[in-house]
Each structure stands twice: as structure tokens, then as C-alpha cells.
C-alpha positions, -999 to 999 in steps of 0.1 A, spaced: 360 -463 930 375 -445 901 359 -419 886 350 -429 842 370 -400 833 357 -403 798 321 -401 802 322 -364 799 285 -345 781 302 -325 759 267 -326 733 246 -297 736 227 -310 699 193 -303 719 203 -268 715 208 -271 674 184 -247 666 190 -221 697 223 -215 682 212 -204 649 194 -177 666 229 -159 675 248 -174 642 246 -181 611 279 -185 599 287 -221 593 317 -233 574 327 -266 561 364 -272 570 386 -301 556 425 -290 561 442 -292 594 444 -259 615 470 -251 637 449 -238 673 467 -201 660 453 -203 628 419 -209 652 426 -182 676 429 -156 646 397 -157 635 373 -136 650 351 -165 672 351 -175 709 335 -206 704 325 -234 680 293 -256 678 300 -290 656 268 -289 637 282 -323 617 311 -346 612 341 -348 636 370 -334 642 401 -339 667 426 -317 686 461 -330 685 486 -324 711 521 -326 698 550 -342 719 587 -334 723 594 -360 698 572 -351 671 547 -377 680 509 -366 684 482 -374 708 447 -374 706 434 -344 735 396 -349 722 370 -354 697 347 -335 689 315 -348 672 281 -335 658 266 -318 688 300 -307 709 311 -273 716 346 -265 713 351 -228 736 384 -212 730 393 -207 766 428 -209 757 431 -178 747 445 -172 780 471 -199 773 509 -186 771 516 -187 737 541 -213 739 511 -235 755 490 -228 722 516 -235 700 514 -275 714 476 -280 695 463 -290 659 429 -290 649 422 -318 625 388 -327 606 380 -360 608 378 -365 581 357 -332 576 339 -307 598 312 -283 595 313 -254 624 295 -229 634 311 -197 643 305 -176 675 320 -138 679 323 -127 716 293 -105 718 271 -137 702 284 -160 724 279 -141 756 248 -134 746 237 -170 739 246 -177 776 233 -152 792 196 -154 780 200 -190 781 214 -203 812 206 -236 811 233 -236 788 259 -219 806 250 -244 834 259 -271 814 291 -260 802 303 -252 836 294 -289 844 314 -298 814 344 -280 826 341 -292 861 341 -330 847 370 -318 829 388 -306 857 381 -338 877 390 -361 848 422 -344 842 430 -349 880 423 -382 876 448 -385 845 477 -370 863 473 -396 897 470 -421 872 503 -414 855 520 -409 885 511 -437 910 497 -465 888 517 -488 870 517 -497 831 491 -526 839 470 -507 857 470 -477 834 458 -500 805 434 -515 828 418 -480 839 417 -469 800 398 -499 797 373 -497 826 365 -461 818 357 -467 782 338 -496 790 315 -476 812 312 -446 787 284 -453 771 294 -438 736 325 -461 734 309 -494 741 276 -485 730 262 -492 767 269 -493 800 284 -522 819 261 -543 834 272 -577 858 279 -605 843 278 -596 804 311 -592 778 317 -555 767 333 -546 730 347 -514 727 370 -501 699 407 -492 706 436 -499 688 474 -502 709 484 -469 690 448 -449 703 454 -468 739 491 -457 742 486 -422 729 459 -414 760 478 -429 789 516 -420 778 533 -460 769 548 -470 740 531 -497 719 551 -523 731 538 -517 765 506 -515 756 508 -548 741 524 -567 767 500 -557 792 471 -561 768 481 -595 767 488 -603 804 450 -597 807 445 -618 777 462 -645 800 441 -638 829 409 -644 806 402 -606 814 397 -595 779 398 -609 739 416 -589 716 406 -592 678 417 -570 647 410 -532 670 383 -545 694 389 -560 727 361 -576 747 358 -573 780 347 -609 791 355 -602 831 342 -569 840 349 -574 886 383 -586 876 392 -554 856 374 -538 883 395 -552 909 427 -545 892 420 -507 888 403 -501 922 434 -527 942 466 -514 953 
């Protein structure tokens, strides 16, 4: 059984009012940041307290993929401090299309998590997830084929509940939202690819394609194909 990789609880919104106790500097940002413009300033970690933002990851060839996004509610730690600096250098923070943060320094953050370690448990699950996820990624990469990489992208975001709204029950057609470019950028094909085997499972009746949605009208089949071989 694969693990849905993309079903990570990165909200900690329950919390909104907790962090206000150890910050109160918010700021509404609407330019791009490179993560060294982020790592300047004087904060270990980020709450989104609304909009959306993502962190780009730039390729050799100039192209950009999507690494995450953050909404209202998600904590963004900057762990990668301890990143070489060539490492760093790879990441863009963009608003999306604007952001309002909420600024910890060090000695605010560690004190939020230590007299409140209900949080600090749920970021270590967070991480853990992470850690998991990104394990899953790389086998995924390495020993699946294009099919079956578009397949898994599917299956996973179908049983996150914040892509497709629900999850995936027996018997009953899943939407979610995904367009060839966002597909392609989180599993490393070209569009082309992407398309082709987007429409091999069009042929099989797996799936419906229409204007950036694709339904899923054979959940066990798409099952099969990830979980097979």
C-alpha cells in the first residue's frame, strides 16, 4: 500500500491565538523573496496567519518547481539554516498572490515550544511525515515508470482530503485540480509525458480530463496500477 505522501497536517490554526502570546509582529508580504533574503531577517520560524504563499525550487535549466504551499494556518520553520549555502541558494519564496506572516525570533520560538508541547509534538509529527513522504518521492522516481508516477500523483491527491475536498470512498468519481504543468513539476516529466500518460488512463476509462480537473471515475483501477509491479 503506498503511503498518500501528500496528506501531510502542516495547520496548526487551532493555535492562532497562542502565537500572538510570543509575537506580535505580522507583516503583509507581496514581492517574491529569495530563502537568503528570508534567512536575513532575524526569525526562526513563520506562522501564515492568511493568504498563501509557495516555495519554489529552481532547476538546472531555469525551470521552477513547486516544493510546497503554505496556506492560512501552516508554519513555515527555517531549519535550513543548516543548509550549505549552495543548498539555500536553490529556493524562492513567493506570495500567492499575497501573504501575511507572523514573525518568530529564536528566543520566542523556543519558548512557544517549550511551554507548549503539544505543539512541538505536532511539528515533530510534521517532520516525520515529511521525512517518509520524501522517501517515498525518491523510490518513486527511481523504480516507477512515467505511467505509474502520474498514477501515484493521482492516487495520493485523491486521498488528501484538501485536494479533492474528501476522501476516497468505493465506488464514487473523485475531482481534484491539477493542471499537466502542476503534475509534471512534482514528479520530474515533461509535459508531453504527462499528457500521454494522462491520456492512456483516459483510454482505460480510469480518469476524465476537463479544462485543469481530472476525475477519477475508477478509483481500484488507479489503485491497482500504483500498488502492481
Amino acid at each position: 500500500m503506498p503511503l498518500l505522501y501528500r496528506n501531510l497536517n502542516n495547520n496548526f490554526s487551532e493555535y492562532g491565538d497562542v502565537f500572538l502570546k510570543y509575537s506580535t509582529r505580522i507583516k503583509n508580504i507581496r514581492k517574491s523573496l529569495s530563502f537568503e533574503e528570508l534567512l536575513s531577517k532575524p526569525f526562526h520560524a513563520y506562522y501564515v496567519r492568511s493568504g498563501c504563499c509557495r516555495l519554489l525550487m529552481s532547476k538546472p535549466n531555469g525551470n521552477e518547481k513547486v516544493n510546497a504551499v503554505l496556506k492560512e494556518g501552516s508554519l513555515l520553520q527555517m531549519y535550513s539554516r543548516t543548509q550549505l549555502e549552495p543548498a539555500r541558494s536553490l529556493f524562492r519564496f513567493e506570495p500567492y498572490p499575497e501573504v501575511e506572516l507572523q514573525g518568530f525570533t529564536k528566543g520566542e520560538y523556543e519558548s512557544l515550544l517549550i511551554e507548549n508541547p503539544e505543539i512541538m509534538f505536532k511539528i515533530l509529527t510534521f517532520y516525520d511525515d515529511l521525512a517518509i513522504s520524501l522517501q517515498y518521492d525518491m523510490a518513486n522516481l527511481l523504480y516507477s515508470d512515467g505511467c505509474k508516477r502520474v498514477a501515484s500523483f493521482l492516487y495520493s491527491s485523491a486521498g488528501n482530503p484538501s485536494a479533492s475536498g474528501r476522501p476516497p470512498e468505493g465506488g464514487e468519481e473523485l475531482t481534484i485540480t491539477a493542471t499537466q504543468d502542476t503534475i509534471a513539476s512534482f514528479i520530474a516529466l515533461d509535459r508531453t509525458n504527462v499528457s500521454k500518460y494522462l491520456q492512456r488512463l483516459k483510454q482505460k476509462g480510469i480518469i476524465e480530463i476537463n479544462r485543469g480537473k481530472i476525475t477519477i471515475r475508477d478509483y481500484p483501477a488507479l489503485k491497482r496500477i500504483v500498488t502492481e509491479g
